[in-house]
N, C-alpha and C positions, 0 to 999 in steps of 0.2 A: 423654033426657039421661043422663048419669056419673050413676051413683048409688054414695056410699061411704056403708058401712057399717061403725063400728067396734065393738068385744065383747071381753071380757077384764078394764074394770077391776074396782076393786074395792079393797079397804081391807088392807093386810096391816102386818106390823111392819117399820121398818126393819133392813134387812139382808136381806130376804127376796126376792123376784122372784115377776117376774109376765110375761106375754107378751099383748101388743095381737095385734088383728088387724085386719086392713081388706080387706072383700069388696067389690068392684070389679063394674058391671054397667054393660048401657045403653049399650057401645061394641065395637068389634071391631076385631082388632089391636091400637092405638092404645098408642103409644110414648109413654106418660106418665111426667113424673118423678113420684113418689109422695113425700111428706114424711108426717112426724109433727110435729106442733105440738103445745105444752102453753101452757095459760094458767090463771097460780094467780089468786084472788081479789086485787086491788089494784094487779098486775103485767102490763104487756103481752105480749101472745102471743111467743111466743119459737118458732123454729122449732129441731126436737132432733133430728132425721133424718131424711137425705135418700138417695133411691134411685131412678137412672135406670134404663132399661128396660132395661140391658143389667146391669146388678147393681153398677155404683161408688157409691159410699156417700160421703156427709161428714156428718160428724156437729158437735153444739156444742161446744165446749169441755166446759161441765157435766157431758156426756154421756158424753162421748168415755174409750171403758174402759172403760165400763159397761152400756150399748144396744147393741144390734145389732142394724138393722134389716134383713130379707130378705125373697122374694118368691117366691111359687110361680103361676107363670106358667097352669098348669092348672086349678088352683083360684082365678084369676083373685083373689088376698089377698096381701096384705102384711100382713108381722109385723111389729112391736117389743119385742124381749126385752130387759127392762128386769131387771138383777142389780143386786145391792149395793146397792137402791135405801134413798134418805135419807130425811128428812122433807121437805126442800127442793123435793123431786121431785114432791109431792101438788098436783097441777092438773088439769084439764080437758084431756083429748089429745085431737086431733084427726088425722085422716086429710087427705089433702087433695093434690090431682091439678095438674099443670100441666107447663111446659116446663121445660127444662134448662140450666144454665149449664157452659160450659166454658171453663177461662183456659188459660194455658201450664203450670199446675200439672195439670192434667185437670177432672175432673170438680168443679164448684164448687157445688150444689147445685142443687135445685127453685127456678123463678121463675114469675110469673105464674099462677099457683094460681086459677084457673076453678071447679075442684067441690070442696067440704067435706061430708063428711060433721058429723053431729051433737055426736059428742063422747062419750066414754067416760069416769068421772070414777077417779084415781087416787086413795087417799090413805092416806098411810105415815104410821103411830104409830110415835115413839122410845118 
């Protein structure tokens, strides 16, 4: 089976950055859309970055401006470069694999999200 594994977070102050990763195994080829998900204590999981196999990106509002997430196909990981980050931003990220949506606008994020990794925890002091 998909196995995601994420590394990276970690506690910094806000305004500072930091970069997720997400190691990918346990399939071959396999045109996965990849997201990043965050969930803080009390708040539902929020999906924060999405990235299909071909590299279009949507991102959340929240996010948007400040994440960037990318993919390097050879080292079979995804990133999420997280700048300017707030306190707001301090959650549990997660990795997490599925299919793709596309409207007439293009690329509309990850759907049906099959493998999670574990979770990497973020958290930003003002």
């Amino acid at each position: 089976q998909v196995q995601l594994v994420e590394s990276g977070g970690g506690s910094v102050q806000a305004g500072e950055s930091l970069r997720l990763s997400c190691e990918a195994t346990g399939y071959r080829g396999g045109g996965f859309c990849m997201a990043w998900f965050r969930q803080a204590p009390g708040k539902e999981r929020e999906g924060v970055a999405h990235i299909d196999s071909e590299g279009s990106t949507f991102y959340a509002d929240s996010v948007k401006g400040r994440f960037t997430i990318s993919q390097d196909h050879a080292k079979r990981t995804r990133y999420l470069e997280m700048l300017s980050l707030k306190p707001e931003d301090t959650a549990m990220y997660y990795c997490a694999a599925g299919g793709s949506r596309y409207s007439s606008g293009g690329f509309d994020g990850c759907s049906g999200m099959d493998y999670w990794g574990k979770g990497t925890l973020v958290t930003i002091s003002s």
